[in-house]
C-alpha positions as CSV (number, residue, x, y, z in Angstrom):
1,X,55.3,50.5,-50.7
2,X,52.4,50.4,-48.6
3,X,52.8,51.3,-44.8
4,X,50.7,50.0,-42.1
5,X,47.8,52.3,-40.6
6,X,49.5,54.2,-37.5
7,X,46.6,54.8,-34.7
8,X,45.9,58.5,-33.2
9,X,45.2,58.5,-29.7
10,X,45.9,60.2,-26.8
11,X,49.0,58.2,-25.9
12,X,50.5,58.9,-29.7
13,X,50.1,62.4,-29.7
14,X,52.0,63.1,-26.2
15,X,54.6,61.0,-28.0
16,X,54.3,62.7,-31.2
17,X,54.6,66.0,-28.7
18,X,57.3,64.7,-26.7
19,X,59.6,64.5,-29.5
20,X,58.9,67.4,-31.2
21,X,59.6,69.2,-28.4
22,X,63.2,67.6,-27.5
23,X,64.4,68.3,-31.7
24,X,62.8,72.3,-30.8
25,X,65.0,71.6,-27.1
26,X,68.2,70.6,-29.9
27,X,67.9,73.3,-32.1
28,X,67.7,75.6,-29.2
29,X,70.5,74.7,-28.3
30,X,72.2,74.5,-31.4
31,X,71.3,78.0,-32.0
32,X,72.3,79.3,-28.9
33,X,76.2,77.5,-29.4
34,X,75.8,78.6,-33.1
35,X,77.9,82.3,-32.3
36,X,79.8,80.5,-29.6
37,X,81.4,78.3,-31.7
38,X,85.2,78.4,-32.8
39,X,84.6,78.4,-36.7
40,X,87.0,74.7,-38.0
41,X,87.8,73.5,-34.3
42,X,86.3,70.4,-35.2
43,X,87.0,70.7,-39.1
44,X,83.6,71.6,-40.1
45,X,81.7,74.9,-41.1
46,X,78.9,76.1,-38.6
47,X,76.4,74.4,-40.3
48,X,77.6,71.1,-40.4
49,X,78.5,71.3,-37.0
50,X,74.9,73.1,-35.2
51,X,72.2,72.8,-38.1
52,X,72.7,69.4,-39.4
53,X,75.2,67.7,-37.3
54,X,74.1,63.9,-38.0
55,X,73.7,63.8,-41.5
56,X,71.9,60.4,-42.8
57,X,73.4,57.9,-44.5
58,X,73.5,54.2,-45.0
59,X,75.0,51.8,-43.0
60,X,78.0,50.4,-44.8
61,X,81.4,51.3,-44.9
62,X,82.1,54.4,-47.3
63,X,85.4,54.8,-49.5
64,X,85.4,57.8,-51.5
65,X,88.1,59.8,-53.0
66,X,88.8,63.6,-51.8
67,X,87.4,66.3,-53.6
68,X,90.9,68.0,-54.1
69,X,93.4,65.1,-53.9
70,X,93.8,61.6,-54.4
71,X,93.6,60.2,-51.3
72,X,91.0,57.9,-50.1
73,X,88.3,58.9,-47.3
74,X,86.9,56.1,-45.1
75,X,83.3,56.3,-43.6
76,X,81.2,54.1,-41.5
77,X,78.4,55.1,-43.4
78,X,77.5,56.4,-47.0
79,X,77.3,60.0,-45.7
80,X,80.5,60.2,-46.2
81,X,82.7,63.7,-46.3
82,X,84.1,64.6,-49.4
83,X,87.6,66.3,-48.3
84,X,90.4,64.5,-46.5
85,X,91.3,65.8,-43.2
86,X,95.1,67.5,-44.4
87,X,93.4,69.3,-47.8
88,X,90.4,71.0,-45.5
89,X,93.0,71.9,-43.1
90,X,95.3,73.8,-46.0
91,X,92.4,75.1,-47.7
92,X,90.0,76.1,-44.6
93,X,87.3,73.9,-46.2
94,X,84.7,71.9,-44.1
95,X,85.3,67.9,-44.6
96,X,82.2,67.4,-44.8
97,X,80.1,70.2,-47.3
98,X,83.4,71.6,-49.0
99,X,82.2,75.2,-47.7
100,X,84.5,77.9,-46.6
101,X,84.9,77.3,-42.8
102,X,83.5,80.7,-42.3
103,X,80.7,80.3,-44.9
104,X,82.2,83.5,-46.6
105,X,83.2,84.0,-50.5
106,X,86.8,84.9,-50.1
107,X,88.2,87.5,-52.2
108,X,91.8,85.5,-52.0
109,X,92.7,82.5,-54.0
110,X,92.6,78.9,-51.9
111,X,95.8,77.2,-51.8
112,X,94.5,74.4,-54.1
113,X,93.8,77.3,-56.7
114,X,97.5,78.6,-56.5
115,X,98.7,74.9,-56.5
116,X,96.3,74.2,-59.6
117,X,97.8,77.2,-61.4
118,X,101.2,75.9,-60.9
119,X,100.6,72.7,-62.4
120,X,99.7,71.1,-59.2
């Protein structure tokens, strides 16, 4: 792939600076919410929620099955999460990463561990 030249001049560079500033502004302010945040409010683990809330994916429509049941997760694009909503609700998994919501190594078994040793 070849990409086109992309001309330095004075009016880039303010641009170039203008929008490096406002992601610095963001992550400011990601930081700053980072403590403040309710750890699985929104079903996902601090990171997914502050440091990389947007992840990128392609546009088209995602199916893909849950990392822990069977059931079918729908996305509008191909960064799809990889739990369904009711397994990282049981568990205290984020839907997205599959991280403990409070990005800790428990010392307990998850509940899909205890179903799994069941037979389940």
């Amino acid at each position: 792939m070849i990409q086109r030249k992309r001309p330095i001049n004075a009016k880039s560079i303010r641009l170039a600076n203008h929008r490096a500033n406002k992601q610095v502004e963001t992550m400011r302010r990601r930081l700053a919410e980072f403590d403040q945040h309710e750890t699985g409010k929104d079903g996902y683990c601090k990171f997914c929620s502050f440091i990389k809330p947007d992840p990128i994916g392609g546009a088209a429509l995602t199916q893909v099955e849950c990392g822990l049941c069977e059931t079918v997760v729908t996305s509008p694009t191909t960064a799809a999460n990889i739990l369904c909503k009711t397994c990282a609700e049981t568990n205290q998994l984020c839907q997205r990463c599959g991280a403990d919501l409070d990005l800790t190594n428990r010392q307990t078994v998850y509940p899909f561990q205890k179903d799994a040793s069941n037979g389940g």
